[in-house]
C-alpha positions as CSV (number, residue, x, y, z in Angstrom):
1,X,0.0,0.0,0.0
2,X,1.0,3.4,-0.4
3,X,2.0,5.8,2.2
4,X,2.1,9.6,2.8
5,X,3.5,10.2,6.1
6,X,2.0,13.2,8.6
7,X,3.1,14.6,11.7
8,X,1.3,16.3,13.8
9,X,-1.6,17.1,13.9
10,X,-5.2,19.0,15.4
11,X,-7.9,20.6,13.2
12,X,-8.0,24.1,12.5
13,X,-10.4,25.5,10.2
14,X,-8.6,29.4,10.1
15,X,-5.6,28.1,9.1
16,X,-6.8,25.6,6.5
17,X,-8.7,29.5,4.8
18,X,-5.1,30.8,5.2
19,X,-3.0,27.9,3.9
20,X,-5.0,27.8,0.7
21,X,-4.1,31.4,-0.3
22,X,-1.6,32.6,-2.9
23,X,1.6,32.5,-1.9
24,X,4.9,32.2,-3.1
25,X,6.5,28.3,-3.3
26,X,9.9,27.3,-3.0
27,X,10.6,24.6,-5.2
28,X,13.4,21.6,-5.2
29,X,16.5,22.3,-6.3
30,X,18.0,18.8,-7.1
31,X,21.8,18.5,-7.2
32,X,24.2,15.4,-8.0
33,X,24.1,12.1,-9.1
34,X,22.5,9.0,-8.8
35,X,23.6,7.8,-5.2
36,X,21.8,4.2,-5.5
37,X,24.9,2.0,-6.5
38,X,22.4,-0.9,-7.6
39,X,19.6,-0.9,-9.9
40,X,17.2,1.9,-8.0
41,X,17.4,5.5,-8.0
42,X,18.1,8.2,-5.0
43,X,19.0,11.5,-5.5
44,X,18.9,14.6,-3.0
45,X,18.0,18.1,-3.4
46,X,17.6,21.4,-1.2
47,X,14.8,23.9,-0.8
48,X,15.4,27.0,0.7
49,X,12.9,29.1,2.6
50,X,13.0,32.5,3.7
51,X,14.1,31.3,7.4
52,X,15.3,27.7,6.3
53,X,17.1,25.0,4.4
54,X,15.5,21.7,4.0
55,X,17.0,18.7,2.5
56,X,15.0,16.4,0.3
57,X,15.9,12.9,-0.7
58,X,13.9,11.3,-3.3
59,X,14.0,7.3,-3.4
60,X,12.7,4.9,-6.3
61,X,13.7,0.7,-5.2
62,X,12.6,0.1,-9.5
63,X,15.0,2.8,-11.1
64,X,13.7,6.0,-13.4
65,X,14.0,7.1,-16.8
66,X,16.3,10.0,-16.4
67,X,17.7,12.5,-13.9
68,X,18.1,16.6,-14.8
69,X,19.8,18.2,-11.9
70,X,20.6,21.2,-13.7
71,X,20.9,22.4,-17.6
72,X,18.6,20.6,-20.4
73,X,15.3,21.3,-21.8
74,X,12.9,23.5,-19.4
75,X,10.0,20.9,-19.4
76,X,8.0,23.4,-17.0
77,X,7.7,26.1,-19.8
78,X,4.5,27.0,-21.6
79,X,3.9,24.9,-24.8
80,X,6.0,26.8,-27.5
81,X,8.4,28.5,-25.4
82,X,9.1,30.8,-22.9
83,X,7.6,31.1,-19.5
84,X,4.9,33.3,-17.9
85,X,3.4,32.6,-14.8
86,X,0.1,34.3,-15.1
87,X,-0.9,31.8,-17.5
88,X,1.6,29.1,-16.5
89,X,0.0,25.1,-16.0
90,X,1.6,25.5,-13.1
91,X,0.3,28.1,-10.9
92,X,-3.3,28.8,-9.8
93,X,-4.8,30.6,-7.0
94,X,-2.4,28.7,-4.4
95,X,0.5,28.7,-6.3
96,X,2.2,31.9,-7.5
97,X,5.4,30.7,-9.6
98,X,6.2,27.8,-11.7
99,X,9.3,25.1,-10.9
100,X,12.7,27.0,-10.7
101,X,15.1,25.9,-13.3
102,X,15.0,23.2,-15.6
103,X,15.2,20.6,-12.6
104,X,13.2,17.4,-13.0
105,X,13.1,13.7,-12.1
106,X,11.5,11.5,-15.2
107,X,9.7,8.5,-14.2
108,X,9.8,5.3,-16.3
109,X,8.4,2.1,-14.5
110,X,5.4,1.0,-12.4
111,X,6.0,1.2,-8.3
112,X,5.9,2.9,-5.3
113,X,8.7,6.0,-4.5
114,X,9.2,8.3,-1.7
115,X,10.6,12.0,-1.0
116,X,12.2,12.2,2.7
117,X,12.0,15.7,4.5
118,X,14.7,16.3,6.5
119,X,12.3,18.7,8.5
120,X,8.5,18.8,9.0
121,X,7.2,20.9,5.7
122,X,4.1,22.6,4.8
123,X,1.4,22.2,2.1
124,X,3.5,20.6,-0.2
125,X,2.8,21.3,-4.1
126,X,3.7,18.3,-6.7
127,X,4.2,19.5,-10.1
128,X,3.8,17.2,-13.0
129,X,4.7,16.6,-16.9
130,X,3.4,14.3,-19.0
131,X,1.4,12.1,-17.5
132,X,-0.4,10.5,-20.2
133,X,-0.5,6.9,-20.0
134,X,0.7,6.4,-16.4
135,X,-1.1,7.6,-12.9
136,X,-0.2,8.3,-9.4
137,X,-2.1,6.7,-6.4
138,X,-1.5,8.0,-2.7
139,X,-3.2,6.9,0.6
140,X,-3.6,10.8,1.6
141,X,-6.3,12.9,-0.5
142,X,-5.1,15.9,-2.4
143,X,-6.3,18.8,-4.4
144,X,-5.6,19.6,-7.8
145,X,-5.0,23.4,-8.5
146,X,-4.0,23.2,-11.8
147,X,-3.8,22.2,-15.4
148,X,-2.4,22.9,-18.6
149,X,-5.4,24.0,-20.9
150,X,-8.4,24.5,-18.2
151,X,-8.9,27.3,-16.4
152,X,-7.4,29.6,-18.5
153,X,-4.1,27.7,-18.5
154,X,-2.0,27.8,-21.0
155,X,-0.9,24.1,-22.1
156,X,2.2,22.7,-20.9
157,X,5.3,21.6,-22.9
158,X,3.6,18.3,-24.3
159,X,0.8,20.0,-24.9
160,X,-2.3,20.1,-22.9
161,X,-4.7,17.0,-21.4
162,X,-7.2,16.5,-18.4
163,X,-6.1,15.6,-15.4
164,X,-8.6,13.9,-12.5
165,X,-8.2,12.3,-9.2
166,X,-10.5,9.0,-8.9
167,X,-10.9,7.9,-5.2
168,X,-11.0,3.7,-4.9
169,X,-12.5,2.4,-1.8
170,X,-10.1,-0.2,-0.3
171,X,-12.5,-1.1,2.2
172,X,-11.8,-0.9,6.2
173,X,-12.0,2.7,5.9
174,X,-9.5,2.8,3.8
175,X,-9.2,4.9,0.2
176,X,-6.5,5.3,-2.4
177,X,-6.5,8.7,-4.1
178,X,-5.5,8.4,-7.6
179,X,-4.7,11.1,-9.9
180,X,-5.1,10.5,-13.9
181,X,-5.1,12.0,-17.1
182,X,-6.3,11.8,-20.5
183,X,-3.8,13.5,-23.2
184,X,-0.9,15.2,-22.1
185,X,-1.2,16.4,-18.7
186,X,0.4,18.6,-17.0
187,X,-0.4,20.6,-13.6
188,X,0.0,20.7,-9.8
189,X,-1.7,18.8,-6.8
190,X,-1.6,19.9,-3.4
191,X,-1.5,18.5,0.2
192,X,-2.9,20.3,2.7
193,X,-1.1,19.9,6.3
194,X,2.4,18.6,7.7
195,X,4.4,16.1,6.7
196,X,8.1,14.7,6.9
197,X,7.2,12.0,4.3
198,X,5.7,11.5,0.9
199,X,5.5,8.6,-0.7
200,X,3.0,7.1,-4.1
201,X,2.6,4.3,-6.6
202,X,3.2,4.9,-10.3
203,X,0.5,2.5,-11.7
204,X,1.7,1.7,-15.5
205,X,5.1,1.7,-17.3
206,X,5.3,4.3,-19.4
207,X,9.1,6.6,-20.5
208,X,8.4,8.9,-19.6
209,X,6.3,11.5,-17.6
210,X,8.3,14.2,-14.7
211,X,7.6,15.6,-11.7
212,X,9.6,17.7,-8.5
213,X,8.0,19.1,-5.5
214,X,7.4,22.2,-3.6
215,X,6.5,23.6,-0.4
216,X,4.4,26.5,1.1
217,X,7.2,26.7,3.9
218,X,8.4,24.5,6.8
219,X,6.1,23.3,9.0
220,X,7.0,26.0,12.0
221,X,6.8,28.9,9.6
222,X,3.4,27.9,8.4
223,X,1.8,26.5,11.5
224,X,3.0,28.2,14.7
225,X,3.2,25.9,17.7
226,X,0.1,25.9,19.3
227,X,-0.4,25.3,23.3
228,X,0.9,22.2,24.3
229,X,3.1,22.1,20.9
230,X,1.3,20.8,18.3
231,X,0.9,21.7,14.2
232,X,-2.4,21.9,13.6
233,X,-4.1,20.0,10.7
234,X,-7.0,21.9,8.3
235,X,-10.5,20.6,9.4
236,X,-11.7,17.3,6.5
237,X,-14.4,19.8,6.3
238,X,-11.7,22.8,4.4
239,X,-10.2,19.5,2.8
240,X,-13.7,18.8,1.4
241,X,-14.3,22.2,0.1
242,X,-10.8,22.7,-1.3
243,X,-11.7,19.3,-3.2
244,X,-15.0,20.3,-4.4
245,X,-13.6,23.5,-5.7
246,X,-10.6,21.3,-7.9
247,X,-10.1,23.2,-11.3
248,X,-13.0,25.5,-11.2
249,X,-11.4,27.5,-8.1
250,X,-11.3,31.0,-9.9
251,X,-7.3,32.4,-10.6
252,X,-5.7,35.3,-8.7
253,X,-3.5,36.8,-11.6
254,X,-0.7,39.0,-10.4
């Protein structure tokens, strides 16, 4: 089964109102090599907040299709060149810039794959390339806040597609959270909270569709420590509208 890791955690309704507002995101900058010697993949990256550094470490046991710490093509760009963030697939209302650089980790083969935190982070934003053919599931639900061709979007590198999340009932009060596509899609998801762990499942092999990650902030600078020194967690009732809004939440355009 799939996991996505929280700490933390009491409801808070304010905060979940606050958490979904614009805001800058500071995205992964992935450095180095490969560091698994065997057939698998890890590689580690940085993302630096305006109080912090947090080190990520991405992990993949069945291997990737390719790695693109720095130089190459800019995958995140708007379909025929160039970027501009008002009209990016990768910003919405929640999200006001795009993936720095041309960083990005290109998936190739079915299985599950984890990014460590090496602190607790905040909201965290998954931006995605490509995914035609292929799907993500996670054990956590999640929001999408945008896509290349809806919402005024314009479409990504590929080209544009629809993305959707399908929710399968694994019975025991359990769910898997799925997100798919049809065409070429490309977009962001969001996780509303705090967590120190994500992990999903690719469900198909298919060379190749990308991804990195981003975060709101750590989890201290988002969520202050409440009394008795807990993060709180947005109500399932914020979750619930956030979901119900998906695409049609209406853009804030700087």
């Amino acid at each position: 089964m799939t996991q996505l890791s929280r700490i933390a955690l009491t409801t808070a309704l304010t905060l979940a109102a606050a958490g979904a507002q614009a805001a800058p995101t500071f995205w992964t900058d992935w450095t180095g090599g490969d560091l698994d010697q065997g057939p698998g993949f890890q590689a580690q990256g940085t993302i630096t907040t305006g109080t912090a550094t947090v080190g990520v470490t991405y992990t993949n046991a069945n291997g990737i299709g390719f790695y693109q710490p720095t130089g190459g093509i800019d995958y995140w760009q708007n379909q025929g060149g160039g970027r501009n963030d008002a009209i990016s697939p990768y910003t919405s209302a929640a999200v006001d810039n795009s993936p720095t650089g041309s960083d990005i980790i290109a998936l190739r083969y079915a299985g599950t794959q984890t990014l460590q935190f090496s602190e607790a982070i905040a909201n965290p934003v998954f931006g995605f390339v490509s995914l035609n053919g292929n799907g993500y599931a996670f054990n956590q639900d999640f929001v999408i806040i945008s896509a290349g061709g809806a919402d005024g979007n314009a479409c990504g590198y590929w080209g544009c597609g629809t993305s959707y999340k399908n929710i399968v009932d694994l019975g025991g009060g359990n769910f898997e959270y799925q997100l798919l596509g049809t065409g070429e899609p490309h977009g962001t998801l969001r996780f509303t909270g705090a967590f120190d762990t994500v992990s999903w499942r690719s469900l198909s092999n298919e060379y190749w569709n990308g991804f990195t990650v981003g975060i709101q902030g750590t989890a201290v600078e988002i969520f202050p420590e409440q009394p008795g020194g807990t993060v709180p967690e947005p109500a399932t009732l914020a979750l619930l509208g956030l979901s119900l809004l998906g695409l049609g939440a209406t853009r804030r355009r700087r």
